[in-house]
Backbone bond lengths (Angstrom), bond angles and torsions (degrees), N, CA, C in turn:
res aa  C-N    CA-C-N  psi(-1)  N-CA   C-N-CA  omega(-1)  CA-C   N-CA-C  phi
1 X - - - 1.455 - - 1.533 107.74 -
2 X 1.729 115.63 134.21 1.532 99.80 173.72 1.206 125.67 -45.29
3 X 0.885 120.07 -179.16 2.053 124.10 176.28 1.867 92.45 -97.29
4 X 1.399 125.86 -23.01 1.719 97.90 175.39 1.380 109.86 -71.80
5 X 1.529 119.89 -33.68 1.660 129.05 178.40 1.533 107.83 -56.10
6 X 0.893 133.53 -51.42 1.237 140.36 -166.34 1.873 103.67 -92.29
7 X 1.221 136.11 -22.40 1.654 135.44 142.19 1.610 96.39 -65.13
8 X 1.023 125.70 -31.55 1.638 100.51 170.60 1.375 130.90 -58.95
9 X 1.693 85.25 -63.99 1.586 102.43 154.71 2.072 133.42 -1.04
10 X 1.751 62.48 -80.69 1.354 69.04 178.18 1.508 142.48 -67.35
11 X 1.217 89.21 -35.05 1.883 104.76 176.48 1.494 97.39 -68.22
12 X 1.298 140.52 -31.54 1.465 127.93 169.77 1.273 105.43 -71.62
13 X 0.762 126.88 -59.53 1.877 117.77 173.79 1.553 120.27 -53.47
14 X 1.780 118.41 -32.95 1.479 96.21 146.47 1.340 138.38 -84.62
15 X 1.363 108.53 5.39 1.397 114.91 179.63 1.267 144.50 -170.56
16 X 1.736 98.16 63.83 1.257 147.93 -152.17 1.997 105.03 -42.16
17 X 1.844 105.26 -38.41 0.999 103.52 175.44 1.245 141.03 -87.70
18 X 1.918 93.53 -14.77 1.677 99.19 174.54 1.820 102.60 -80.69
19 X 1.473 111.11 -16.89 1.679 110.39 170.96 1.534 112.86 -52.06
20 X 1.366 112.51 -54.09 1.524 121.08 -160.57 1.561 89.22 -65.90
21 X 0.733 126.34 -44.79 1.530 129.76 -136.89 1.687 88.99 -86.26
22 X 1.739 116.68 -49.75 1.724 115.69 177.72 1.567 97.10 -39.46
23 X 1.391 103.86 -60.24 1.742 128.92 -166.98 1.443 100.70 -38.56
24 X 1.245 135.97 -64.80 1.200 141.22 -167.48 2.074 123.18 -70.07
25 X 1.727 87.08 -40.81 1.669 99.07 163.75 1.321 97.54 -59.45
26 X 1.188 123.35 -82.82 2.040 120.73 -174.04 1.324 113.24 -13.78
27 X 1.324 102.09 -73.85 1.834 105.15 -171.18 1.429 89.04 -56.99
28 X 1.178 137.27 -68.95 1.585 128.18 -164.75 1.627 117.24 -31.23
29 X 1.635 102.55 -58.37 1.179 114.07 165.80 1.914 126.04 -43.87
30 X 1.700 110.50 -39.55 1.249 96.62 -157.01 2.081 78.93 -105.32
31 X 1.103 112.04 -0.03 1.473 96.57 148.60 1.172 154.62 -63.08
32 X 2.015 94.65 -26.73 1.781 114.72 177.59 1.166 94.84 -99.47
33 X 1.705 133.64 6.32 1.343 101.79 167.48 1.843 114.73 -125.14
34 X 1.186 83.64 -18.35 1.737 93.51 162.29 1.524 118.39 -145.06
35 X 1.689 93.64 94.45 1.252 91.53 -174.85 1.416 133.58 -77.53
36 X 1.220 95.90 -10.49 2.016 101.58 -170.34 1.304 98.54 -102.27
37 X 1.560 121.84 6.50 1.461 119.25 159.57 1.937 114.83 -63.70
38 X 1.193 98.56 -38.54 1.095 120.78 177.35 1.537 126.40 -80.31
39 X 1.090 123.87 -29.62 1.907 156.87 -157.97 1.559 93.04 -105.88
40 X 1.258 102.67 -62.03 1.700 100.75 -173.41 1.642 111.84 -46.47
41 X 1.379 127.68 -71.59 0.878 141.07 -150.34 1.873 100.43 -81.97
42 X 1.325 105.78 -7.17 1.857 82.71 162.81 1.778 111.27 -123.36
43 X 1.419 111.30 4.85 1.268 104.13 148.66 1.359 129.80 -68.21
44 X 1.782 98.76 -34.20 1.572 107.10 167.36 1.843 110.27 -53.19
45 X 1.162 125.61 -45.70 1.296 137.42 -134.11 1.975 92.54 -95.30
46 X 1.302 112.34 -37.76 1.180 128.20 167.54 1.770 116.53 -53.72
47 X 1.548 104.39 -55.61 1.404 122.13 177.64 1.336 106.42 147.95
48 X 1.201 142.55 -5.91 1.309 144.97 -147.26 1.573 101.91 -86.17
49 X 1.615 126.47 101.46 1.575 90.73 -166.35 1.844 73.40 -133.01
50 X 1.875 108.68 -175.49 1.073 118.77 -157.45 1.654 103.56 -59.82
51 X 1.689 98.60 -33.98 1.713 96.06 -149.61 1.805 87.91 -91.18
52 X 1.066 112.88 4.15 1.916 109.12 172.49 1.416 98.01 151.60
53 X 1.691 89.53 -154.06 1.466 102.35 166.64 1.416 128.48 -86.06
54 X 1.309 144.03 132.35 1.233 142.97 -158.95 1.904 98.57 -101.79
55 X 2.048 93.45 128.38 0.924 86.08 -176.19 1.349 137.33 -51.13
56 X 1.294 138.33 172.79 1.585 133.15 154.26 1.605 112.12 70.03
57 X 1.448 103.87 1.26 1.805 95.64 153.45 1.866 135.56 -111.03
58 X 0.908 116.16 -174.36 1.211 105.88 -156.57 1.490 91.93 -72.19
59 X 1.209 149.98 -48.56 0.848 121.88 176.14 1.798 144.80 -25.55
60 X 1.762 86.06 -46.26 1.734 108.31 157.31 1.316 111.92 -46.15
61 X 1.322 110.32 -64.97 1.404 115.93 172.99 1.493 122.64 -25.92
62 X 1.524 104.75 -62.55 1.246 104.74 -175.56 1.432 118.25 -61.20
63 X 1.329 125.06 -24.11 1.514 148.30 -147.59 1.592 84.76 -77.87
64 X 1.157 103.99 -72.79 1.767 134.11 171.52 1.858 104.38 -26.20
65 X 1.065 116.24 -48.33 1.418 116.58 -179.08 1.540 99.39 -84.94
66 X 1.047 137.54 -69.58 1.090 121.63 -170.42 1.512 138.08 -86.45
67 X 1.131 116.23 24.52 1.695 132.16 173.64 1.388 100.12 64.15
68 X 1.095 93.70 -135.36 1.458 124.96 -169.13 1.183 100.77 -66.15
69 X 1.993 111.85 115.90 1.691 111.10 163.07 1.542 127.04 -61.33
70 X 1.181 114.75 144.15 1.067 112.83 173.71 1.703 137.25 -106.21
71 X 1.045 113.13 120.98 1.981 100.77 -142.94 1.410 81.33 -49.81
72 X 1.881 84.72 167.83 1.520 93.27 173.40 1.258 131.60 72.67
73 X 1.816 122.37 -2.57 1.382 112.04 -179.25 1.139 78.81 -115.99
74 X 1.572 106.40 173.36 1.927 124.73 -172.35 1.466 125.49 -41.03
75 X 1.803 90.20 -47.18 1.651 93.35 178.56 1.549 101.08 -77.79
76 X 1.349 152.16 8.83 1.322 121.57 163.08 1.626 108.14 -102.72
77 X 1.788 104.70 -0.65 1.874 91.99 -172.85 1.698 79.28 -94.56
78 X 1.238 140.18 -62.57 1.087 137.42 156.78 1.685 112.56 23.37
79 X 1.457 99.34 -73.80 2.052 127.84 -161.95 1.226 85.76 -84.52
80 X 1.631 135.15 -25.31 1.287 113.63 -155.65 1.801 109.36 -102.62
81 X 1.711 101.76 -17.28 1.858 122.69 171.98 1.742 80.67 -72.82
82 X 0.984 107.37 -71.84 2.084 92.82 -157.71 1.685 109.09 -46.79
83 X 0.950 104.41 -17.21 1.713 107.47 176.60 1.380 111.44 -85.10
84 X 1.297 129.90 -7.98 1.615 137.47 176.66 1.789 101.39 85.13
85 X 1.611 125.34 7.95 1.547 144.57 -171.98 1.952 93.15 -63.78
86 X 1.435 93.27 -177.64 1.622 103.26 -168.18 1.510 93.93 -78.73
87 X 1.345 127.07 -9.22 1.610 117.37 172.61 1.471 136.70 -49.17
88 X 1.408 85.97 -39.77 1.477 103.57 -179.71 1.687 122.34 -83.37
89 X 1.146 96.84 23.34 1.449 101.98 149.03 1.551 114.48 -112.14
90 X 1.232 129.67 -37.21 1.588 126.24 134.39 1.313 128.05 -4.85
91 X 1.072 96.68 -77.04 1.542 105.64 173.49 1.703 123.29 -73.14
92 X 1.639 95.07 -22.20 1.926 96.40 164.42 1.250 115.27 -56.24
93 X 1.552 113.27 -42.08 1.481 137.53 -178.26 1.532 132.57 -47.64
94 X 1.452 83.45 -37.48 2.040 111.40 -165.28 1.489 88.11 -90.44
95 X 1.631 121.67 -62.44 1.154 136.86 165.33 1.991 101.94 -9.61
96 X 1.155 88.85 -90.27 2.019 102.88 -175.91 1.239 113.38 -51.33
97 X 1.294 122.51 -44.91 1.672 116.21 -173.75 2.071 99.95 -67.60
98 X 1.437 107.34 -56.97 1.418 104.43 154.18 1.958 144.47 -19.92
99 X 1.222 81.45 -52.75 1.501 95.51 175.46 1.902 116.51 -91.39
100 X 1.128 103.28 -29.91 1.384 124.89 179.41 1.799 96.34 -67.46
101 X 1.104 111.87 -75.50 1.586 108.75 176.93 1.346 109.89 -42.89
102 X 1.732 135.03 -57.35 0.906 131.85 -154.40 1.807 118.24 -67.68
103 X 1.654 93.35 -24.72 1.674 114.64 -177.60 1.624 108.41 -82.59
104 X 1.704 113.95 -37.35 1.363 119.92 161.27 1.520 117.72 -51.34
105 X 1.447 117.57 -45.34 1.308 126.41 -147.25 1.768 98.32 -87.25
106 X 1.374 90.12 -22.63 2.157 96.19 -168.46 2.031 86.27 -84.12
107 X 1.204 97.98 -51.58 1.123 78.07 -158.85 1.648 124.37 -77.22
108 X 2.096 115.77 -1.04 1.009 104.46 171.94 1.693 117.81 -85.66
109 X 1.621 100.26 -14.70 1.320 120.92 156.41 1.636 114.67 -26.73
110 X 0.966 106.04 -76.16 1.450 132.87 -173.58 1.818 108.06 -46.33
111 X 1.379 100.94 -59.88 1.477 120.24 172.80 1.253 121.43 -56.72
112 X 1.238 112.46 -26.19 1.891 121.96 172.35 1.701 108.72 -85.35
113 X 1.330 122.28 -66.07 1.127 133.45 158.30 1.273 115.92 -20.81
114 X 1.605 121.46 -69.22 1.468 112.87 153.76 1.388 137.37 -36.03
115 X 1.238 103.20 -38.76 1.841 109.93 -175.30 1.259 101.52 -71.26
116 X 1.699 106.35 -51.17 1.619 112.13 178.38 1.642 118.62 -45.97
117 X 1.505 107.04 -54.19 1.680 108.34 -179.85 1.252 108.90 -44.95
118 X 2.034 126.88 -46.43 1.247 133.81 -141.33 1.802 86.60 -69.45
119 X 1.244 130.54 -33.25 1.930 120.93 -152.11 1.518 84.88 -74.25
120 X 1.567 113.35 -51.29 1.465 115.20 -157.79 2.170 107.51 -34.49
């Protein structure tokens, strides 16, 4: 194994929480700057694909419970970002404010936790 893989290694195994927490800033980060890098690939993963919904995933599923879409609610901006439609700036949107909190939230996490350890 290289020697940077294994200095990786290790610093995650001593310090499992400043890992999660890098882990979580990143995606946060490459969420506010490319969000449908991120958006694309779990609308895909959901069912959401260009030419519709793909049978037999949950997306179907959901389709299946609730009849008839209704413009304008999630599942049609949803169907309408996997189609490359005006949704997917919607969902670029939800995407960043999403990831933005989550990268704020780890890392003020982190910053309290620290202060907290320092009294102990």
């Amino acid at each position: 194994m290289a020697a940077h893989v294994t200095n990786a290694a290790g610093m995650v195994a001593r310090n499992p929480g400043t890992a999660v927490v890098a882990g979580v800033v990143t995606v946060g980060a490459v969420a506010l700057a490319a969000p449908l890098a991120i958006a694309a690939p779990v609308l895909a993963a959901v069912g959401f694909t260009a030419e519709g919904v793909a049978a037999t995933s949950i997306a179907a599923g959901i389709q299946a419970g609730i009849g008839n879409v209704v413009g304008g609610s999630v599942f049609a901006i949803c169907q309408s970002a996997a189609a490359g439609g005006a949704g997917a700036a919607a969902v670029a949107t939800g995407t960043q404010v999403v990831g933005g909190i989550a990268a704020a939230g780890a890392a003020l996490g982190k910053f309290l936790w620290g202060r907290g350890r320092e009294r102990e």
